[in-house]
C-alpha positions in Angstrom: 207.2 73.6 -94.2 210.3 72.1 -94.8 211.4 68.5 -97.0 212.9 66.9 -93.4 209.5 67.9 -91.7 207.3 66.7 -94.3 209.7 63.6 -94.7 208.4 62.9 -91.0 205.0 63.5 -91.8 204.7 60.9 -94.2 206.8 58.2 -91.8 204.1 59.0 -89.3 201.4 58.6 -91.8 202.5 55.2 -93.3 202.8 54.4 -89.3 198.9 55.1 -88.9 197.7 53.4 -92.5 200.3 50.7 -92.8 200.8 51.3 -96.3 204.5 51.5 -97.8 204.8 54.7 -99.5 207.3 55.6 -101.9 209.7 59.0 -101.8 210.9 59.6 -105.1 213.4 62.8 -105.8 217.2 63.6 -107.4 219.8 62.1 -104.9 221.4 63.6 -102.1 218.0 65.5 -101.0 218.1 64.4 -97.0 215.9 60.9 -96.9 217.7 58.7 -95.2 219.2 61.4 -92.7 215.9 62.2 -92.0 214.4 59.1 -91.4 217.5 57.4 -89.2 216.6 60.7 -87.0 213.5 60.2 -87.3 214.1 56.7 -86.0 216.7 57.7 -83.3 214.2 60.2 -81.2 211.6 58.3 -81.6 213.6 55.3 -80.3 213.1 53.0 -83.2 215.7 50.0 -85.1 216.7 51.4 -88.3 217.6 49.0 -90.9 218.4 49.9 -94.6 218.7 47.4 -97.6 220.1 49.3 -100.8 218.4 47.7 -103.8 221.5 48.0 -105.7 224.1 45.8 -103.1 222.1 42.9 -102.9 221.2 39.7 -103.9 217.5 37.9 -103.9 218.9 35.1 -101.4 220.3 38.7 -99.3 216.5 39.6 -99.6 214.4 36.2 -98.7 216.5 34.4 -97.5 219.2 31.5 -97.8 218.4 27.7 -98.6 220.8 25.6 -97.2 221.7 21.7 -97.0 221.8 20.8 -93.5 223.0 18.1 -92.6 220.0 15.1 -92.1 217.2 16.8 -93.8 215.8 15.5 -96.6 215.0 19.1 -98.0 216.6 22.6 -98.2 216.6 24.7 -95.2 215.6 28.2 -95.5 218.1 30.7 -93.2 216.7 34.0 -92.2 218.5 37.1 -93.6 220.9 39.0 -91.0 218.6 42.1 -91.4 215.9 40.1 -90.9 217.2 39.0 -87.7 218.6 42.0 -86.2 215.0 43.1 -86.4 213.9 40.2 -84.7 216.7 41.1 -81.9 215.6 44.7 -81.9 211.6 43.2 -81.0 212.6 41.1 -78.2 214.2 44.3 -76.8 210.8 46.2 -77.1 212.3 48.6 -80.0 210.3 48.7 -83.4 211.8 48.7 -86.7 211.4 51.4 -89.8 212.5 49.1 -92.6 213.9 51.6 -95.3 213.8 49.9 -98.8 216.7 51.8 -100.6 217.4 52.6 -104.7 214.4 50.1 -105.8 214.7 51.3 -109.1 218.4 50.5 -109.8 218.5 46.9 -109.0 217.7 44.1 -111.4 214.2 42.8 -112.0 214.7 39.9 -109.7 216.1 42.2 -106.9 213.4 44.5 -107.6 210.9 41.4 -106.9 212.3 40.1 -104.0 212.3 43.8 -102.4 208.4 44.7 -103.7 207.6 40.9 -102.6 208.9 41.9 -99.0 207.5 45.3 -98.7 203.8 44.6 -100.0 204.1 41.2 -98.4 205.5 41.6 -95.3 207.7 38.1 -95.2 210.9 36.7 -96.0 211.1 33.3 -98.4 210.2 31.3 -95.4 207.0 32.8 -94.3 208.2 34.6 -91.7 206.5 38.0 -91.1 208.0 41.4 -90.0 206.2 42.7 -86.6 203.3 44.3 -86.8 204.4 47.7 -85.9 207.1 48.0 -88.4 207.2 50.8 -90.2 208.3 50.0 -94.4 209.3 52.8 -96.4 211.0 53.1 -99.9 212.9 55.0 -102.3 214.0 55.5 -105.9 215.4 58.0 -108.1 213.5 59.4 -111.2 213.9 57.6 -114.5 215.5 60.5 -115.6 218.1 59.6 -113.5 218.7 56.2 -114.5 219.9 54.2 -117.6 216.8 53.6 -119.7 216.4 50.1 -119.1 215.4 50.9 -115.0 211.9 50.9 -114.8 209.0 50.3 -112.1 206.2 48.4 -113.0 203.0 50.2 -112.8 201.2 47.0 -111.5 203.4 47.1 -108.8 204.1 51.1 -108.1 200.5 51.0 -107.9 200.6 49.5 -104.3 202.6 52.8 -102.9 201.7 55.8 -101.9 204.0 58.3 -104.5 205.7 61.2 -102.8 207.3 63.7 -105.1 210.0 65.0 -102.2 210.6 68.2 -103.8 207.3 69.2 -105.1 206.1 72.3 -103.4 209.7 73.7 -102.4 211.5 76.5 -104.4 215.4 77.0 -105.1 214.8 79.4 -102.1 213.3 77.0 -99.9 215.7 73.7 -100.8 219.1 76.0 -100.3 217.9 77.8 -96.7 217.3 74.2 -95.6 220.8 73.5 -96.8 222.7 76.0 -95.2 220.5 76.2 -91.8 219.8 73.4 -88.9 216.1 72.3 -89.2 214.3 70.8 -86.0 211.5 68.8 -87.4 208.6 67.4 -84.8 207.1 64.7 -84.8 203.2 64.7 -84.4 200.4 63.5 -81.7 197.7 61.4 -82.6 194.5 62.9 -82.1 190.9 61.7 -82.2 188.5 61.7 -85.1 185.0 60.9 -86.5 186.3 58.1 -88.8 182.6 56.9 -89.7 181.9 60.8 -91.0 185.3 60.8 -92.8 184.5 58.2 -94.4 180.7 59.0 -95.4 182.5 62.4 -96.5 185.6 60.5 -98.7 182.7 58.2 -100.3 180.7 61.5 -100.9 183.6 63.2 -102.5 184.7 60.2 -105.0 181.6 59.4 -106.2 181.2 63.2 -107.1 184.2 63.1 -109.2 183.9 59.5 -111.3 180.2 61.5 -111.9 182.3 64.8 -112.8 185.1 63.4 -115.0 182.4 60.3 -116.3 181.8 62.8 -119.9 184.2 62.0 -123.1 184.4 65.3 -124.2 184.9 67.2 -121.6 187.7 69.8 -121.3 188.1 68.5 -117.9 189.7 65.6 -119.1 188.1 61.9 -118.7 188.2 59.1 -116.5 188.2 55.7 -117.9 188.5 52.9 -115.1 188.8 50.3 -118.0 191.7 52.1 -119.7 194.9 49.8 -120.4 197.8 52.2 -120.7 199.5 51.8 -117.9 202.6 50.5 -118.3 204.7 53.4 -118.3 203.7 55.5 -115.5 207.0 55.4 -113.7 208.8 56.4 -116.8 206.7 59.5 -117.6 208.7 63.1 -117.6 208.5 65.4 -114.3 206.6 64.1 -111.3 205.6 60.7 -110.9 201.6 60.1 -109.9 199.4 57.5 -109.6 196.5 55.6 -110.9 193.0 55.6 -109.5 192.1 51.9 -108.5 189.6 51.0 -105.9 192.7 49.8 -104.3 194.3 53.2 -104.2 190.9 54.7 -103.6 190.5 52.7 -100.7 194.3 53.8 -99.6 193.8 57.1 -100.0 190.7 56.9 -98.0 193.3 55.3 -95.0 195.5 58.5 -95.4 192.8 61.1 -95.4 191.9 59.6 -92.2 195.4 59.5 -91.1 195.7 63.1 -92.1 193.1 64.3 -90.1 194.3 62.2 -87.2 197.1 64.0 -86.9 196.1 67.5 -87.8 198.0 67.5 -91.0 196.9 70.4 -93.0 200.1 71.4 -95.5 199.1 71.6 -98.5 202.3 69.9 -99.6 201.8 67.5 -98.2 198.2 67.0 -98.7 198.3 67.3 -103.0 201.2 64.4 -102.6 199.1 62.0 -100.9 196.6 62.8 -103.4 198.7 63.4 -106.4 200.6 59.9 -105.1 197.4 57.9 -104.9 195.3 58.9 -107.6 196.8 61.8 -109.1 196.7 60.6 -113.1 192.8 59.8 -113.0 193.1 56.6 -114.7 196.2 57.9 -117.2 193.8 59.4 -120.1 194.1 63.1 -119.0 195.6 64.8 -122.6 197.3 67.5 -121.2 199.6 68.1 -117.9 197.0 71.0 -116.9 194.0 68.4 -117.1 196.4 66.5 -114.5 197.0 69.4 -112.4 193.6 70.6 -112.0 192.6 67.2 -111.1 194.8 66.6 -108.5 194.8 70.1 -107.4 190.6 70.1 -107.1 191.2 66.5 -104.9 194.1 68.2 -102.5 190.6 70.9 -102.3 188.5 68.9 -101.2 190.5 66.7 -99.1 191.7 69.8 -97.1 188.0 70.6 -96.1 187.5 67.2 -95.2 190.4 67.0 -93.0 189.6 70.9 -91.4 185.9 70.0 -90.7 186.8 66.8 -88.7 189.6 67.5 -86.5 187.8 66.6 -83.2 189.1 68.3 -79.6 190.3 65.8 -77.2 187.5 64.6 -74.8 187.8 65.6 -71.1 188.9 62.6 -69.0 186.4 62.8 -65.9 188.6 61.7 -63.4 186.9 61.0 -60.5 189.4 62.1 -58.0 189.7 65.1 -59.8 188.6 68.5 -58.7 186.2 69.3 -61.2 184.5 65.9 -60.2 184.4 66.9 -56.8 182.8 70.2 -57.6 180.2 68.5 -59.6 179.3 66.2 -56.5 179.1 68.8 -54.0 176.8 71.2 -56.6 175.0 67.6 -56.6 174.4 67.1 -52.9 173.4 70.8 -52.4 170.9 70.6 -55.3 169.3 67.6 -53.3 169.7 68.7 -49.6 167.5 71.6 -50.6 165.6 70.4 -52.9 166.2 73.5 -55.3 166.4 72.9 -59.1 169.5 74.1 -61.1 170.4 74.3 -64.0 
C-alpha cells in the first residue's frame, strides 16, 4: 500500500470518528499534496494554517474597537470565513493544521485550542462536517526547545507516515504516478464491535496487570508522561480511557470501511495506545504490545465486515417474482417451500 493511499485512509477515518489525528514524518514526504487532492476529487474547501506564519489573533481571532461599543469586538479570521463561504456553497472544509510543533507555545495553544475545540475566540464553531487534520515534524528535526505536550498530543490519533514502507517502497512512489482511491462506507455490527473491543481491552489491562512480568507492565496511575513527543524513533501514544474510547471509534471506522492494511491498522493502534501507559523497559516490550493489539484488532475488523443488505424494491423484478410464486402458492393451495 502506498504513503498517499494510506494518507487517504486516515482523512477518511478521522471523517467517520471526528477525531483530529496527527501525521508525523521527515518533511517533504507528500502530506499536503495528498490531502489538497484528496480534497479536490472529493470536492472539498481546503484551507491550510502553517503553525509557524502565524499569530494567536491569526488563529482566534481579532478584537477590535468599533466605534460605539462599550467593549472589544471580536473579528472572525479570513480562514475562518472562507470556510464559512465555502458552507453556504454546499462544499465542506478539511482544515489542515500545518508544522504545530515549530510555532511558539502560544501559537501552539491557539492551534490545539481550535482543533480539539472546534471554535475560534468568539465562540464560533467550524461546521459539523469539517474534516481537521494536523502535522508536525519529529523532535529530531527541530531545535530542542520545540516540544508537544503530552497532555495535549494525547487527544490525537499519532500516525508515524513512514512506518511500514522500505527505501524500496518510499523511492518507487517517488519516481512513479500513484492513483490512490478513496473508500465506500459500508455497514457494520457496531453493538458486536464494541462488545468485541471491550472484550479485547479488558483482556490486556488483565494480561499486562503483573509487575514482573517480561511482558512489560501497565500502570494507569503512572506520571511520566511529559516527554512522549520528545522520545527517539516513532512517536506513540498513551493508553487513557480517552484514547481507549477513541480507538474504540476507529476500530469501528476501520471495519466500516473495510480497512485491513496492516499499516495502517498498527498506526491507529500504535497512535492511540501504543506505549501502554509509558512503563514498558525496553522498545521490544513496546513493539510486542502494539504489535499483539494491531492482532487482535485485525480479527475484529475481518469478522465483522457485514455484506450490504438487499434493497427489496418493490417495483423490482425479484419482487415481482416473489408475488407471483405467492399468488400461485395460494390459488392452489399447494405448500412450498
Amino acid at each position: 500500500m502506498s504513503i498517499s493511499q494510506n494518507i487517504y485512509d486516515y482523512i477518511e477515518l478521522s471523517k467517520i470518528t471526528k477525531q483530529p489525528i496527527l501525521l508525523i514524518s521527515n518533511p517533504g514526504y507528500g502530506k499536503t499534496t495528498s490531502i489538497t487532492n484528496w480534497a479536490k476529487e472529493q470536492g472539498y474547501h481546503y484551507e491550510q494554517l502553517i503553525g509557524s506564519r502565524f499569530s494567536p489573533d491569526d488563529i482566534m481571532g481579532y478584537q477590535v474597537n468599533e466605534p460605539g461599543s462599550p467593549t472589544l469586538v471580536q473579528k472572525d479570521p479570513i480562514w475562518f470565513q472562507r470556510i464559512i463561504d465555502a458552507k453556504k456553497d454546499s462544499k465542506p472544509t478539511i482544515l489542515f493544521v500545518d508544522e504545530i510543533s515549530t510555532c511558539s507555545d502560544a501559537v501552539q495553544g491557539s492551534l490545539l485550542s481550535l482543533i480539539f475545540d472546534r471554535r475560534i475566540g468568539n465562540g464560533k464553531e467550524l461546521p459539523e462536517d469539517c474534516i481537521v487534520l494536523a502535522a508536525a515534524n519529529y523532535s529530531e528535526n527541530l531545535p530542542s526547545f520545540m516540544n508537544i505536550m503530552a497532555p495535549t498530543i494525547n487527544r490525537f490519533c499519532i500516525v508515524n507516515l513512514l512506518w511500514g514502507h522500505n527505501n524500496s517502497d518510499i523511492i518507487h512512489e517517488c519516481l512513479t504516478r500513484q492513483y490512490p482511491k478513496p473508500r465506500a462506507v459500508g455497514k457494520v455490527d457496531e453493538a458486536e464491535i464494541e462488545k468485541e473491543f471491550n472484550e479485547m481491552i479488558n483482556d490486556i489491562i488483565v494480561k499486562y496487570s503483573v509487575v514482573d512480568s517480561s511482558l512489560g507492565y501497565i500502570d494507569l496511575g503512572n506520571h511520566d508522561i511529559a516527554n512522549i513527543y520528545k522520545r527517539k524513533g516513532n512517536v506513540y501514544n498513551i493508553i487513557s480511557w480517552r484514547s481507549i474510547t477513541y480507538l474504540k471509534n476507529f476500530v469501528i471506522a476501520l471495519a466500516k470501511l473495510g480497512i485491513d492494511d496492516e499499516i495502517v491498522i498498527k498506526n491507529v493502534c500504535a497512535g492511540m495506545i501504543g506505549l501502554g501507559s509509558n512503563n514498558f523497559k525496553t522498545e521490544d516490550q513496546v513493539e510486542a504490545f502494539i504489535t499483539m493489539v494491531a492482532d487482535h484488532v485485525k480479527q475484529i475488523i475481518d469478522s465483522s465486515v457485514a455484506a450490504e443488505p438487499l434493497d427489496f424494491d418493490e417495483n423490482s423484478k425479484l419482487a415481482d417474482l416473489i408475488h407471483d410464486y405467492i399468488a400461485k402458492l395460494e390459488s392452489t393451495k399447494t405448500l412450498g417451500s
